[in-house]
N, C-alpha and C positions, 0 to 999 in steps of 0.2 A: 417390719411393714412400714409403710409410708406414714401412717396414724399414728402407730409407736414413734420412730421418728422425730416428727411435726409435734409430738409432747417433749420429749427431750430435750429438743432443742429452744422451743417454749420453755421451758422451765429451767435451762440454761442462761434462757435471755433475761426471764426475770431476775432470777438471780443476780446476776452480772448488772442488771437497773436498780435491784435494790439495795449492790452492794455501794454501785457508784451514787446512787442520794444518799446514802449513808455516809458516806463521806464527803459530800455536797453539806449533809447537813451539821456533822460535826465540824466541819470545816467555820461554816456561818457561827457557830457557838463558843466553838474558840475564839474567834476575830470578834465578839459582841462582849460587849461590858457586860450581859448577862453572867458570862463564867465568872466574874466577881461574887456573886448571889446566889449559884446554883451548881451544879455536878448532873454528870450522866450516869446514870446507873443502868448495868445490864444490854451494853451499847452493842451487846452479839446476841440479843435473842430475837434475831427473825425480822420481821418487818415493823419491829417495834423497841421504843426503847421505854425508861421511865425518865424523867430529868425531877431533878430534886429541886424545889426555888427556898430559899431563904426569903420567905415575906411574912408580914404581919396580918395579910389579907388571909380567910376566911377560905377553905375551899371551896364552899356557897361561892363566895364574892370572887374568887378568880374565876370561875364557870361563867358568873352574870358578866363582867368586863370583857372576858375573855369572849364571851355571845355577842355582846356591845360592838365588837369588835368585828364581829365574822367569822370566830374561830370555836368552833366545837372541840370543849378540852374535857376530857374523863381526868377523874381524880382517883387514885389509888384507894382512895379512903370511903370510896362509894359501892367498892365491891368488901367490903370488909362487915364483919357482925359486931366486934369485939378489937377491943387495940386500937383505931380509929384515929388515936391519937400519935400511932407509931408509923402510919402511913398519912399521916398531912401533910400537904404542899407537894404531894410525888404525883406528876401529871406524865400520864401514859399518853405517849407521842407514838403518831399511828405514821407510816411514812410510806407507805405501799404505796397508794397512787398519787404522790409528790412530783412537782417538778422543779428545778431548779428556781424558780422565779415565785414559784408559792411559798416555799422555803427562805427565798430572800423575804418575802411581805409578813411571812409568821413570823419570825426572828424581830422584822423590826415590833410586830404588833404585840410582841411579848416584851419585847424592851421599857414600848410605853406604858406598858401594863407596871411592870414591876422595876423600870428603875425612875 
């Protein structure tokens, strides 16, 4: 049917959008002095990855800079009970409704943050 269809193909297109900012966005992290300080972790699970930062800041204090900034970052270490310490500095990068140029202004406003 036309409904079935227009889902398919929908969910074709996102796909295909959120494979190409995915690689938009890997793309900006490679080219960025960030990859000195940091890793991607789990860079195939969906419309999201985790990136790992090598800082000295607080995952409090990356959240409040990171806010300072304009940028709503979840820390790994906030959905945790226990361990807390074994998910620090892993900030879950949400990339679903991204566009290339938010992407370019996150990257730099993460830069400032942590280099």
């Amino acid at each position: 049917t036309v409904s079935t269809l227009l889902k398919v193909e929908s969910k074709v297109f996102v796909t295909a959008k959120t494979g190409y900012v995915k690689q938009i966005i890997l793309r900006y992290f490679t080219a960025s002095p960030l990859k000195e300080i940091s890793a991607v972790i789990e860079p195939d699970a969906g419309t999201h990855f985790i990136l790992k930062i090598n800082t000295s800041l607080s995952d409090t204090e990356i959240k409040w800079v990171a806010k300072e900034k304009g940028i709503l970052i979840n820390c790994l270490s906030e959905y945790c009970f226990a361990n807390k310490d074994k998910y620090k500095h892993m900030l879950l990068i949400n990339y679903s409704a991204l566009d290339e140029d938010t992407v370019r202004k996150a990257v730099k406003c993460l830069e400032e943050i942590f280099l």
